[in-house]
C-alpha positions as CSV (number, residue, x, y, z in Angstrom):
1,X,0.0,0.0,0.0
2,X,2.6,2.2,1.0
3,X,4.1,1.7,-2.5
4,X,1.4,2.1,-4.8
5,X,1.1,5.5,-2.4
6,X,4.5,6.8,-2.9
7,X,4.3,6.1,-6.9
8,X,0.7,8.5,-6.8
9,X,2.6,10.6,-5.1
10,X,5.5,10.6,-7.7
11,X,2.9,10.2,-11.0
12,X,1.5,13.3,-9.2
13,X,4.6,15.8,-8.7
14,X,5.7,14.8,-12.3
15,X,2.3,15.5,-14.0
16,X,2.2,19.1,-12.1
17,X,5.8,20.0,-13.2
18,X,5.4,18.4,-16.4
19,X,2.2,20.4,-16.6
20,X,3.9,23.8,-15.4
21,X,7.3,23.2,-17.8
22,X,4.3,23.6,-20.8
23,X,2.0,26.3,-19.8
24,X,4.7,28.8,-18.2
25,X,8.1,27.9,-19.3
26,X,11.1,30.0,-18.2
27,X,12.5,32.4,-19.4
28,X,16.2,33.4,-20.2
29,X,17.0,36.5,-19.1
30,X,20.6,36.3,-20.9
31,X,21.8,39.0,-23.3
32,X,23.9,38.5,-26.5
33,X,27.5,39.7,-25.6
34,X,28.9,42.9,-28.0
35,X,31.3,41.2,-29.7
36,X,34.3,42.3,-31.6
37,X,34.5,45.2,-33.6
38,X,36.4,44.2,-36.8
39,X,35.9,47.8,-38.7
40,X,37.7,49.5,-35.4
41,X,40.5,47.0,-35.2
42,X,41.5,46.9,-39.2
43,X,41.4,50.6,-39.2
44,X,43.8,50.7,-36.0
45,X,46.0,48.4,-37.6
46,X,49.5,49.9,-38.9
47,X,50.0,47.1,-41.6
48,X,52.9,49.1,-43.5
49,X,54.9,48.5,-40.1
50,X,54.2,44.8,-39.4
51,X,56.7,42.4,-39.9
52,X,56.1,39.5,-42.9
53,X,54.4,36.6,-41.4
54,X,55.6,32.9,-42.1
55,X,52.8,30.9,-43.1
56,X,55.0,27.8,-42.9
């Protein structure tokens, strides 16, 4: 008896969250991040002082 009450119980729990997961899921509150700016960096860039680079 004491089983088939505990697995009610369970069945019970699971069916509310279950239930609760599909009428208000939640929500993520996380923001994209910026990110880099590749305009800004390329201008910044001195390329005519750079050394050669070995693609080796």
């Amino acid at each position: 008896m004491r089983a088939l009450t505990a697995l009610c119980a369970l069945a019970l729990a699971t069916g509310l969250f279950c239930g609760t997961m599909l009428s208000h899921p939640p929500t993520s509150e996380a923001r994209p991040g910026i990110g880099i700016d590749t305009r800004e960096l390329t201008l910044r860039s001195h390329l005519m002082e750079a050394e050669p680079c070995d693609a080796n």
